[in-house]
C-alpha positions, 0 to 999 in steps of 0.5 A: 253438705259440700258433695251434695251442692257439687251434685247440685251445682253439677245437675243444675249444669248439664240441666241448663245446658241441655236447655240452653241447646234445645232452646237454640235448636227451637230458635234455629228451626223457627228462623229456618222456617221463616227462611223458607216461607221467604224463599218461596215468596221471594221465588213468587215476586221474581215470576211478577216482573212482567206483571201488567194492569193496574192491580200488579203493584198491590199484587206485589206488595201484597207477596212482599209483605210476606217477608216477615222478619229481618232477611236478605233477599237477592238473586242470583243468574245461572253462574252464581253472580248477584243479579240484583238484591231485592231486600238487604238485611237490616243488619250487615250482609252475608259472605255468600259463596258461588251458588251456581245452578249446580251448587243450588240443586245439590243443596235441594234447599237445604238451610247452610251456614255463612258468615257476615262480610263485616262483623263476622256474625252467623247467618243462616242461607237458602237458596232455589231455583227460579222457574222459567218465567216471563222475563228473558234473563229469568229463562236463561236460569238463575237462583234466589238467595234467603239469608237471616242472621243468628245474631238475635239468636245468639243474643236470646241465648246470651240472656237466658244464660246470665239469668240462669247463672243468676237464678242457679247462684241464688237457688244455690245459696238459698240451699247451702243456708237451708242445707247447713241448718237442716244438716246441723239439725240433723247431726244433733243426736250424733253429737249427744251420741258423742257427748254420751260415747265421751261419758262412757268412756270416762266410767259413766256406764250408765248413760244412755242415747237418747231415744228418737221418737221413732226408729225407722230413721238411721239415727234411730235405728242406731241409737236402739242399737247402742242403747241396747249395746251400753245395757249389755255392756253395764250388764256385762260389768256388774256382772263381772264385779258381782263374780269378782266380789265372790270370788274375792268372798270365797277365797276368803271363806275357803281360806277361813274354813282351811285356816281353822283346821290347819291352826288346830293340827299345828297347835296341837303339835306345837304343843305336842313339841313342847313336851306339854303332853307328858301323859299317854292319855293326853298324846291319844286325845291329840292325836285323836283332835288331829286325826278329826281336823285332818278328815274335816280339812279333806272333806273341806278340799274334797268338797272344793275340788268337786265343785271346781270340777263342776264348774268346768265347762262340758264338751257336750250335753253330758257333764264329763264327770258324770257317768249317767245310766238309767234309774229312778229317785225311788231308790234314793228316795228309799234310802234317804228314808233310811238314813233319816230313820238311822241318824234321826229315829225320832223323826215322824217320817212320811214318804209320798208324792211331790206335794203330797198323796202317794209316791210313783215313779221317777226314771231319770238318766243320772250319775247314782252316786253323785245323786245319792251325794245330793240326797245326803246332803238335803239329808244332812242339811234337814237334820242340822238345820231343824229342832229334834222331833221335827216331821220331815215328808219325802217326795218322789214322782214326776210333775210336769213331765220332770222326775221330782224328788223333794224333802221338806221339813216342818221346821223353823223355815228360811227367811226370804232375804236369805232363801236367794243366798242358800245355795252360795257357797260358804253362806250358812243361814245361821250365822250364830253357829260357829265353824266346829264339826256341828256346824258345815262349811257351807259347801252342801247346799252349793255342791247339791245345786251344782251337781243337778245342774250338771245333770241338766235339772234344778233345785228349788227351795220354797220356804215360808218362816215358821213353817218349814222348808222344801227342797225339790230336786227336778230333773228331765224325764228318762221314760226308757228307764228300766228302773225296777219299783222297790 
């Protein structure tokens, strides 16, 4: 507010001075004017001296009352001197030079500038040549003399600055009350803005600016801004604490699932060192628990390290522990058909198109063996997870221009509060199972979500409680596979 009154203090000075000069140029103009009518009226009496008849008094005094104003007329002879004065100013009396016939011709009556003989006030001067007339001494030459003096412009121009001193002071307090009410009501939003800034930074993340009713201001442009900014950082936030509470959930389950294997090697040979296995037999049976927990606990670690090897970030659009070549899901789906027949013969077993009707092809550019691992652990996870006898379907082929390949079972179904956790790690639905070799560690479903992910796809369950579950893999299509139909 302080810079824009300087500005206005500022234009309100140079506008005034330019009018207060153009003003005083107009009233200069107007006195030269006046000066100049006079000279020529002056010129006029000097030709009627001589004038006879009874009308040549009226004549004179009627060429006389064309000297309008307050001016000194006089005239001057050839060399300059004062002849006589025919008018004295009201108001002093001009300091004039020697305006000899020379001087005056030179000036071509030209307005000039003098001073007063007494109070040193400005006066403006004409002067020009008589012409020859009837009077003897007027023959000989001589000059008239117009002079006005500026006193009364000076005084005009005197008045008109105070009043605009006056009007400016006035104009300028009346703005700085506006401006200072208009500013501090404009500042308002940046002040809740810092009331909000304040807010966050003590730990309140869910404050928000409040929105302007319109965003085409600064302030509203900048309160979206922020708003926007605060939402991604809350965002930002919960997020980082969602990660830090599973990860703080997986250590401890990863630390369980490795903890139960681990006590039971140890305990057997404590137990071993304690002399409480004197028999053959019982030192096989240990040995045999140990070698079991062994497996299960590389199986545990190697399921980790797979994982924390797909969690790497890739260097391009191929995960780096890939190796991609061109194939169809017809094989694995083949394959999984066998093994389902294998691990569970009693099984109706049906393979067909995603959803139904008969299979096609499903060419895709994918590791083999990574995906067998996904199709062994839906496999898997079907078998544990549903009644013996239950059907279970097979699906392969393309929808939507993605390679599907899906195993839905007839079983008890997922309930929903739990089908957004399946694919987390460690979570088992079936929480009464307990952490033996029946039940998994809970990294299957976790290890087949992210290695579809790795191959740019995804892994969808549907799920409806009582009626079974479907999972469907998709992937992108690969149409230049040269996957042969088996």
């Amino acid at each position: 507010m302080a810079i824009t009154l300087l500005l206005v203090i500022a234009a309100l000075l140079a506008s005034n001075a330019l009018l207060v000069t153009l003003l005083q140029r107009q009233l200069v103009q107007q006195l030269d004017d006046r000066l100049r009518t006079a000279v020529t009226t002056a010129a006029r009496l000097s030709n009627m001296e001589d004038t006879s008849g009874e009308s040549a008094p009226e004549t004179r005094d009627a060429v006389e009352g064309d000297l309008a104003g307050d001016v000194y007329v006089a005239y001057l002879d050839a060399e300059g001197h004062l002849r006589h004065t025919l008018r004295p100013a009201a108001h002093g009396t001009p300091r004039l030079p020697v305006l000899g016939t020379a001087a005056i011709t030179a000036r071509d009556q030209h307005p000039f500038q003098v001073l007063g003989k007494d109070d040193g006030d400005e006066w403006r001067v004409i002067a020009a040549p008589l012409a020859a007339g009837h009077d003897t001494q007027v023959d000989e030459g001589g000059s008239v003399v117009v002079a006005g003096s500026l006193s009364p412009v000076h005084t005009t121009i005197r008045q008109l600055g105070v009043r605009m001193l006056v009007i400016d002071s006035l104009v300028l307090v009346c703005l700085g009350i506006i401006a200072w009410f208009a500013v501090r009501a404009g500042l308002r939003p940046l002040r809740r803005i810092e009331t909000t800034a304040a807010a966050i930074a003590g730990g309140d993340l869910s404050s928000r600016v409040p929105q302007p009713a319109t965003t085409r201001t600064e302030l509203g442009r900048l309160s979206a801004a922020l708003n926007g900014m605060l939402d991604r950082i809350e965002a930002g936030d919960a997020a980082r604490a969602a990660t830090n509470e599973r990860m703080r959930t997986f250590v401890a389950d990863a630390s369980h699932e490795l903890r139960t294997p681990l006590f039971g090697i140890k305990g057997f040979t404590e137990l071993y060192r304690m002399g409480g296995m004197p028999e053959r037999a019982d030192v096989d049976a240990a040995m045999s628990r140990i070698e079991r927990e062994a497996a299960r606990l590389a199986r545990i670690v190697e399921d980790l390290l797979l994982l924390a090897r797909l969690d790497e970030d890739a260097t391009g659009d191929v995960h780096p522990t890939l190796r991609l070549t061109p194939m169809d899901l017809r094989t694995l789906a083949a394959d999984a058909l066998h093994d389902l027949r294998a691990l569970a013969p009693e099984r109706p077993i049906t393979l067909t198109g995603p959803g139904g009707g008969p299979p096609g092809g499903a060419p895709v550019l994918g590791d083999e063996s990574r995906l067998r691992q996904v199709t062994s652990n839906l496999v898997g996870n079907a078998i544990a997870h549903t009644p013996p006898g239950t059907p279970v379907r097979i699906g392969v082929g393309t929808l939507d221009d993605q390679a599907v390949l899906e195993l839905s079972d007839e079983g008890p179904g997922i309930a929903a509060e739990q089908t957004g956790h399946i694919f987390d790690r460690f979570y088992r639905a079936d929480t009464a199972r307990g952490r033996t070799q029946t039940g998994g560690a809970g990294l299957g479903l976790s290890i087949v979500r992210s290695l579809v992910t790795a191959h740019r796809g995804r892994v969808e369950v549907r799920s409806v409680p009582g009626e079974g579950a479907t999972f469907r893999v998709l992937l992108p299509l690969h149409p230049d596979s040269s996957a042969s139909d088996s």
